[in-house]
C-alpha positions in Angstrom: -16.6 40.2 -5.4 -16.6 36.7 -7.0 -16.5 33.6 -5.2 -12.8 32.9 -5.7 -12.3 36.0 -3.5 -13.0 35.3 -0.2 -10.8 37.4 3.0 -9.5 35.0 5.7 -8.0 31.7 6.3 -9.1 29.0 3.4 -9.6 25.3 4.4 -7.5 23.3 2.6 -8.4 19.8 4.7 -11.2 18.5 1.7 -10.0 19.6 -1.7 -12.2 18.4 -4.6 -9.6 17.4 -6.5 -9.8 14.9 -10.1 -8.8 12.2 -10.4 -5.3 11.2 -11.6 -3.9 10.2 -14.7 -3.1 6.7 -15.4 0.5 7.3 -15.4 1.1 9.4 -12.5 -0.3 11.1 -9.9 -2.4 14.2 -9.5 0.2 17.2 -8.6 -0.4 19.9 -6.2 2.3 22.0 -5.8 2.8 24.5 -2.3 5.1 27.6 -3.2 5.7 30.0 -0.2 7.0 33.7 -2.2 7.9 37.3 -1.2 6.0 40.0 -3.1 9.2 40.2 -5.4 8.6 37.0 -6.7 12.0 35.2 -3.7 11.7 32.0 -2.6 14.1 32.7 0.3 15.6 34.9 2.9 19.3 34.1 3.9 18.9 30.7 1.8 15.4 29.3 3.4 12.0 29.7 3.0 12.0 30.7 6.9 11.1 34.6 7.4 8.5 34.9 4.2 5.7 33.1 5.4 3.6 33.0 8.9 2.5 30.5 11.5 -0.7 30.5 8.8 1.2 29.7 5.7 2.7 26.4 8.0 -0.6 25.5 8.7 -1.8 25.6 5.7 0.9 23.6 4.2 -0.2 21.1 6.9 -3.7 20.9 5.2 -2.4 20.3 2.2 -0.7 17.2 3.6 -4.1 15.8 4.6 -4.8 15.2 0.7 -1.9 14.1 0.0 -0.2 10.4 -0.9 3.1 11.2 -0.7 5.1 14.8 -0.1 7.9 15.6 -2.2 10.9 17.3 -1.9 14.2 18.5 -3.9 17.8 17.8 -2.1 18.4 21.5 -1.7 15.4 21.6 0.4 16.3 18.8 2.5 19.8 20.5 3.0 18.7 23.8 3.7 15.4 23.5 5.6 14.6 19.4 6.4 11.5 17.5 5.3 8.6 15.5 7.1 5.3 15.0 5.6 4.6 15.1 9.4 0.8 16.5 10.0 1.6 17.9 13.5 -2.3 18.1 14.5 -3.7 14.9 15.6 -7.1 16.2 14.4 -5.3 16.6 11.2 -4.4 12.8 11.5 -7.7 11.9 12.5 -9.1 13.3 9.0 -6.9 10.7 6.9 -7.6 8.1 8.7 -11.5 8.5 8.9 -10.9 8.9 4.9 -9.1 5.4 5.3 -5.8 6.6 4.5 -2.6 6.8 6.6 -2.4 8.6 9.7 0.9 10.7 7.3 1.4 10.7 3.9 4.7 9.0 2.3 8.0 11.5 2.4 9.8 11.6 -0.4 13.0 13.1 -1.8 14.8 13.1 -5.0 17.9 13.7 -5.4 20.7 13.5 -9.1 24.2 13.2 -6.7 23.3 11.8 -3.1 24.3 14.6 -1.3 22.1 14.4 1.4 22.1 15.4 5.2 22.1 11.7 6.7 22.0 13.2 10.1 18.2 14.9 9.5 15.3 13.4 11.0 14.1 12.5 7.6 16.6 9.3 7.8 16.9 9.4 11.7 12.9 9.4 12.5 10.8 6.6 12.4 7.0 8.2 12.9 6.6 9.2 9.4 7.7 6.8 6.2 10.0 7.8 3.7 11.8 6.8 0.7 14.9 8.1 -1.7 14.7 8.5 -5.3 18.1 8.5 -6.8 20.2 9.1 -10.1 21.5 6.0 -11.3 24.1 8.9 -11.7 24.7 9.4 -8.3 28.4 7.8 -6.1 27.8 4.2 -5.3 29.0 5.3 -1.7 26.7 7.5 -1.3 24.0 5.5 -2.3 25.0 2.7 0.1 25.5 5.3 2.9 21.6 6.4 2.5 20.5 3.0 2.1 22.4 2.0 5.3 19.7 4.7 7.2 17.4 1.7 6.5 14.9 4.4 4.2 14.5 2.7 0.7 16.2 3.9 -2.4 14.4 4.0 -5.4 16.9 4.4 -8.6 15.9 6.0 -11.5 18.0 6.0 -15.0 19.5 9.0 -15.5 17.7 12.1 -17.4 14.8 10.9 -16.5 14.2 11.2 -13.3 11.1 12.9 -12.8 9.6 10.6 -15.2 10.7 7.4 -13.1 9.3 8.8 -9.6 5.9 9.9 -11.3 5.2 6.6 -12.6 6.3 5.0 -9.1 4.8 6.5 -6.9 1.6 6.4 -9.2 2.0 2.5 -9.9 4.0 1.1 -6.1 2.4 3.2 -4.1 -1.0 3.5 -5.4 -0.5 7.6 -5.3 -3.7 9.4 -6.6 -2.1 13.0 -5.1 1.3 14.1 -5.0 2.2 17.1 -3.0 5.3 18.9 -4.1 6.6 21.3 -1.2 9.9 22.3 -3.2 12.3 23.7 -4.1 12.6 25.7 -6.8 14.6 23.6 -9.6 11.7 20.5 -8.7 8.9 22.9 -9.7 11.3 23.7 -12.7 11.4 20.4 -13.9 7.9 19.2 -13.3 6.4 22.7 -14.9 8.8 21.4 -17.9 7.2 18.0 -18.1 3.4 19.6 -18.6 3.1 17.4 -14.4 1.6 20.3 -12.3 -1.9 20.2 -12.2 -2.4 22.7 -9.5 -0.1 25.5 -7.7 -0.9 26.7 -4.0 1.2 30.2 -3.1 1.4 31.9 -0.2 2.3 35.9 -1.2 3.9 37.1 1.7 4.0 40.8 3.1 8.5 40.7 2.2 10.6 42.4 0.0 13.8 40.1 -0.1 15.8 41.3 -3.7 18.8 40.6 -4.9 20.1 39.6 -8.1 20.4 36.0 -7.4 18.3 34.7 -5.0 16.2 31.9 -6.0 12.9 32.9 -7.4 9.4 29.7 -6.7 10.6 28.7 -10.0 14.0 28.0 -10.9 15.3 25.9 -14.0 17.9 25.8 -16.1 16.6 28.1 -18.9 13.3 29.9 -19.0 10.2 29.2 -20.9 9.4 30.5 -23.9 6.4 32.8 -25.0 4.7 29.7 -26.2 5.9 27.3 -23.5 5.1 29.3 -20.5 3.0 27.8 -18.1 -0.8 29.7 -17.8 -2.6 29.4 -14.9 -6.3 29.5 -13.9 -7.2 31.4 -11.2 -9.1 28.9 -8.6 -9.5 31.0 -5.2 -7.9 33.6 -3.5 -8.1 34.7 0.3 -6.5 38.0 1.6 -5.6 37.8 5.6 -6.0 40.8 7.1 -4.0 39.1 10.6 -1.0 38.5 8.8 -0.7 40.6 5.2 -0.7 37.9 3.4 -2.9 36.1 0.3 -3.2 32.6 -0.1 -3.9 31.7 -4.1 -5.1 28.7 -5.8 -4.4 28.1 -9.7 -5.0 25.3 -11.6 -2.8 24.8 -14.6 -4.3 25.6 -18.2 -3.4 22.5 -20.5 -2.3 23.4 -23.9 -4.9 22.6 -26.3 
């Protein structure tokens, strides 16, 4: 058995993680999957993953500048990059960080739940990145939640909230939590360094339910993404294996 093996629960509070690039961030990215490969049950992540997974998504958080997430994601299931654990907090701030990383969501059009406790809470900070593309209603609407908008020119937005949260916010880690089409698009840009999955014990199926990954068109043989196998820890409690890759940069 090699030392990436290991059954049981893995401790994701201190990652040795390098250090960033000068123009963005380090990116860790936390997929939740179904041993088909899903991303969802009934159109959320809710049903494939335990009480564990959520925990460990929580450790993850403790590394973490700021936590990113899709539109779809905010729609479907809401965002925090709440820690839930004030032993959790207690960790970042003896690291003299924040007691909770920065929230962040990107979104092309502005269609965005206003009513969620990402624009109605106050115990976590946030910000909106937004398609110069997107309604000017709708961008005064989320501005008028009092959470900053960011906006980025148009086809490259992925681009502009790498190199802002890396240069305004000081971000050495980004944690990406979703969805699908935002793992897409950074995979596509070469900007995950590492991938976090939790396999879980479900077969979901169908033709078109989202898969982790989800873009537009698929990679090539020579453009698909290979992955280095970090760690791996079965759970015997809950059937399922939590993996840690770390992207192979094309040489």
């Amino acid at each position: 058995m090699s030392d990436a093996w290991s059954p049981g629960k893995p401790d994701y509070t201190a990652l040795d993680l390098p250090a960033p690039p000068a123009d963005r961030p380090y990116v860790i990215a936390n997929t939740v999957m179904s041993a088909d490969g899903k991303s969802v049950i009934e159109g959320t992540e809710q049903g494939i993953g335990s009480a564990v997974d959520q925990r460990l998504m929580r450790e993850l958080r403790v590394n973490a500048d700021v936590v990113l997430n899709g539109a779809g994601t905010l729609r479907a299931s809401g965002t925090s990059s709440r820690l839930g654990d004030e032993a959790l907090e207690a960790i970042r701030v003896d690291r003299g960080k924040s007691r909770v990383p920065i929230a962040a969501v990107l979104s092309r059009g502005g269609d965005l739940p206003l009513e969620r406790p990402f624009f109605t809470a106050r115990d976590f900070p946030a910000v909106v990145y937004l398609s110069e593309a997107a309604p000017d209603d709708r961008r005064a609407a989320i501005a008028a939640t009092g959470r900053p908008v960011v906006t980025l020119a148009e086809g490259r937005e992925f681009e502009g909230m790498l190199r802002h949260t890396r240069h305004e916010f000081g971000a050495e880690v980004l944690l990406v939590e979703g969805g699908p089409t935002v793992y897409a698009a950074l995979y596509a840009l070469d900007a995950i360094d590492e991938a976090f999955v939790t396999l879980g014990p479900v077969v979901v199926g169908g033709a078109d339910t989202l898969t982790a990954v989800a873009g537009e068109r698929a990679f090539t043989r020579d453009e698909a993404k290979r992955l280095e196998l970090v760690s791996a820890h079965p759970n015997p409690e809950t059937d399922e294996v939590y993996l840690r890759y770390r992207v192979r940069r094309q040489s």
